[in-house]
C-alpha positions as CSV (number, residue, x, y, z in Angstrom):
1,X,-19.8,4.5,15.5
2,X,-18.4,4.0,12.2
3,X,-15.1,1.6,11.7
4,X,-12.4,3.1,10.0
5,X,-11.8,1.3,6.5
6,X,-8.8,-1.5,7.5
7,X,-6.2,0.3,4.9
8,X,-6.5,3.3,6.7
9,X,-6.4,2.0,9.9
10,X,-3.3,0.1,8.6
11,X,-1.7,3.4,7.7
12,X,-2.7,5.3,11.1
13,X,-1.1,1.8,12.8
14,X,1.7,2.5,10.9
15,X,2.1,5.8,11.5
16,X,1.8,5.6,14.9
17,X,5.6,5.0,15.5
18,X,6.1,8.1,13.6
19,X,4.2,10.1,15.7
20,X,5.9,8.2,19.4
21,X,8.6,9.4,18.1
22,X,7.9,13.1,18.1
23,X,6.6,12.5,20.9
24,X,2.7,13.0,19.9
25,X,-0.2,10.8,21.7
26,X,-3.1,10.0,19.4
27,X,-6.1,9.5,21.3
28,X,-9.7,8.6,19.8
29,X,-13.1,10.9,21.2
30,X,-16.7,9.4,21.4
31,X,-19.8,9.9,22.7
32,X,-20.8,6.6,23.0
33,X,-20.4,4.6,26.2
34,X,-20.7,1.1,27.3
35,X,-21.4,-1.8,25.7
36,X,-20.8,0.3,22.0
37,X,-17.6,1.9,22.9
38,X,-16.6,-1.8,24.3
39,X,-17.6,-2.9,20.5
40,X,-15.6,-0.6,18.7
41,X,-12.7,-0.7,20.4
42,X,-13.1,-4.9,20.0
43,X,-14.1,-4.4,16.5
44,X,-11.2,-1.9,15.0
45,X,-8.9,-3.4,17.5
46,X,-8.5,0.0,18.5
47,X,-4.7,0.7,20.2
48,X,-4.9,4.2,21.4
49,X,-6.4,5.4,24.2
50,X,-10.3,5.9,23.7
51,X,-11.9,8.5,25.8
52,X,-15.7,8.9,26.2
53,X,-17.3,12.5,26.0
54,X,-20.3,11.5,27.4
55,X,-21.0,15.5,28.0
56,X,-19.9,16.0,23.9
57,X,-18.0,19.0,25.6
58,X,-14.9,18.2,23.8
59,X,-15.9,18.3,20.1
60,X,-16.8,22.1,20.1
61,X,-13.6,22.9,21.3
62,X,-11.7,21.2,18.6
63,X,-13.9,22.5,16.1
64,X,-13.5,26.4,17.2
65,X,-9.5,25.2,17.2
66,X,-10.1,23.8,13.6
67,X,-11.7,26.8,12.5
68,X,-9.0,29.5,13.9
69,X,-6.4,27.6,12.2
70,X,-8.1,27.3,9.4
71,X,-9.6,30.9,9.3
72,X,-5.8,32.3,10.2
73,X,-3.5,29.8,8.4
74,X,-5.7,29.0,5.0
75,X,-6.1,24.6,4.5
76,X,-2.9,24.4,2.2
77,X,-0.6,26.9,5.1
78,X,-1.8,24.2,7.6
79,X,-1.1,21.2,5.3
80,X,2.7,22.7,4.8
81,X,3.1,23.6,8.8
82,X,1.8,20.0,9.6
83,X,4.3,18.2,6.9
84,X,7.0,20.0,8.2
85,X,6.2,19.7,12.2
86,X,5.7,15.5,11.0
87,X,10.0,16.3,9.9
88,X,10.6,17.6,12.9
89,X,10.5,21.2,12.6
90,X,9.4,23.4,15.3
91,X,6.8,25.8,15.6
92,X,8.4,29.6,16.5
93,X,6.4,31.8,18.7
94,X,5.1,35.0,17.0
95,X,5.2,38.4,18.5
96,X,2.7,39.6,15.6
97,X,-1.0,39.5,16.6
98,X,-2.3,36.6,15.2
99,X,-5.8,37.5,14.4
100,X,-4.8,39.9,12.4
101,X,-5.7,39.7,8.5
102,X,-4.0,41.6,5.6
């Protein structure tokens, strides 16, 4: 595993309360187990939650989640929605069908 550079895990600290707020839990994925997860959470001094995928079934999932939004919503729709969900707006359910294009 990789350490995050200490600015940004300064800003992700920092950001953190933001995110309690809105009530949003940040949780950090790996694979690795053991004495190397025990490292990295020692090393970044790590305060969220760390969970091991020791199967790596989780990853997959987020990435076919990653890949709808960004196939459906475009990288700059998804940058607005998120900026305005971190306000506090809320998401509104559509009755369209949402895989549709054009």
């Amino acid at each position: 595993m990789t350490p995050l550079p200490r600015a940004h895990q300064r800003s992700c600290v920092t950001g953190k309360e933001d995110f309690g707020k809105r009530n949003v839990r940040i949780v950090v994925v790996t694979f690795e187990h053991g004495f190397l997860a025990r490292s990295y959470v020692e090393e970044t001094s790590l305060s969220w939650p760390l969970l091991v995928d020791a199967t790596r079934e989780t990853v997959p999932g987020l990435r076919d989640a990653l890949r709808f939004l960004l196939g459906h919503l475009g990288s700059e729709n998804l940058w607005a929605y998120l900026k305005e969900i971190l306000k506090g707006q809320r998401l509104k359910k559509s009755e369209g069908d949402l895989s549709q294009r054009g």
